[in-house]
ZATIKOL-269617 format. One record per residue (C-alpha): y, x, z; residue in one letter. Coordinates in nm, 3 decimals, decimal comma, padded with zeros to 5 digits. Layout:
N
PT        Y        X        Z  voza
PT        Y        X        Z     A
...
END
This chain:
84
PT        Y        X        Z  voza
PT  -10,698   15,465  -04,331     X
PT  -10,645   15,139  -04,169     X
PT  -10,364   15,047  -03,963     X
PT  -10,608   15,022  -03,597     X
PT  -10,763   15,388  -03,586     X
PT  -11,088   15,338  -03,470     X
PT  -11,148   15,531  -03,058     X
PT  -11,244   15,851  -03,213     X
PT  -10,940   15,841  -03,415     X
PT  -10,692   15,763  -03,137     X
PT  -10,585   16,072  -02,924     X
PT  -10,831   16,189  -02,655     X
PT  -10,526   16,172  -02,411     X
PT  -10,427   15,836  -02,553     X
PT  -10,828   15,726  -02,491     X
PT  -10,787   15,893  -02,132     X
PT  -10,523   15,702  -02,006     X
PT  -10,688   15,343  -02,154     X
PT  -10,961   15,412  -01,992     X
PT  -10,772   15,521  -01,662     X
PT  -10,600   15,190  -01,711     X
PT  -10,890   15,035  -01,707     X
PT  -11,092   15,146  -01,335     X
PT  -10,716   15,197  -01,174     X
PT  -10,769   14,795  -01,065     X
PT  -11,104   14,858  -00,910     X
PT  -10,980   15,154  -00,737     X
PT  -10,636   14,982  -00,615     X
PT  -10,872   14,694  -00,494     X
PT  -10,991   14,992  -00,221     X
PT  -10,668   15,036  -00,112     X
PT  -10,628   15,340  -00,330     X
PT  -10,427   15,444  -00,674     X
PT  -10,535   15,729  -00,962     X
PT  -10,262   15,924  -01,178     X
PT  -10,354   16,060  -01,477     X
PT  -10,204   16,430  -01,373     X
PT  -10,322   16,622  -01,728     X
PT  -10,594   16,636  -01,973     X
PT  -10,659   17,048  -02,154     X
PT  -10,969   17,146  -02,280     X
PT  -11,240   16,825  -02,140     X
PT  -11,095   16,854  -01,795     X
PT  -10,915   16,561  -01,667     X
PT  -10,699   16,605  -01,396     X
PT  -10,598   16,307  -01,188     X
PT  -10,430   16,299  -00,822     X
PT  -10,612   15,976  -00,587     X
PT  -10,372   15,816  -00,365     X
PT  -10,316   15,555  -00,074     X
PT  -10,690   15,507   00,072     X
PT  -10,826   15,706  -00,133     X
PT  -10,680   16,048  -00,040     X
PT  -10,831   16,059   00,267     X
PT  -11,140   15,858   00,216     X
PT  -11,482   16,044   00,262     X
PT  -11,620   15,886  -00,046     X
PT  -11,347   16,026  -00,243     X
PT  -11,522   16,295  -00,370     X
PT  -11,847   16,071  -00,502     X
PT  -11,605   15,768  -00,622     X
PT  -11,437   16,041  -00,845     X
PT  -11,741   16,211  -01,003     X
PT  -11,960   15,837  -01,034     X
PT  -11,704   15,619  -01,113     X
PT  -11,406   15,741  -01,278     X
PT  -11,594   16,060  -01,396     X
PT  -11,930   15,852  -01,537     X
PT  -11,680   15,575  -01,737     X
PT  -11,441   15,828  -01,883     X
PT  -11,759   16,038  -02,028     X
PT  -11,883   15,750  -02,152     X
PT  -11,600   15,611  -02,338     X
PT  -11,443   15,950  -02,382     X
PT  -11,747   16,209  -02,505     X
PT  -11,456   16,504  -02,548     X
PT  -11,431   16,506  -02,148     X
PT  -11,672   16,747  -01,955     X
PT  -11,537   16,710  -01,578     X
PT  -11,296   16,456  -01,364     X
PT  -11,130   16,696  -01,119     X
PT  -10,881   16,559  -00,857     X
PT  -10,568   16,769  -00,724     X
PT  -10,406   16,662  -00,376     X
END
């Protein structure tokens, strides 16, 4: 085994937060912030915050964006739910 697992080697939670890492700029660039709140099972939970909590395009920003990335660099997560 080498010493830099490969992403399917690395922990799907480790893999979860990289990849929150990664679209937390574009969402902060809104106005807004994601948490990574938990991951069980394929569900990731995450809590939005600042402009996006109470943004109408929550909701679609969510399940295009963060949900759409994190399936594709993630393939063990099934759903992106968000908890107030």
């Amino acid at each position: 085994m080498s010493d830099n697992p490969g992403p399917n080697e690395q922990p799907v939670l480790d893999r979860v937060r990289d990849v929150i890492d990664q679209v937390r700029p574009y969402i902060q660039g809104d106005g807004g912030d994601i948490d990574l709140v938990s991951y069980e099972d394929g569900v990731v939970t995450v809590r939005l915050r600042g402009a996006c909590s109470g943004c109408p395009h929550a909701a679609m920003t969510l399940k295009m964006g963060v949900e759409r990335f994190l399936k594709e660099h993630v393939p063990e997560v099934t759903e992106v739910v968000n908890v107030a």
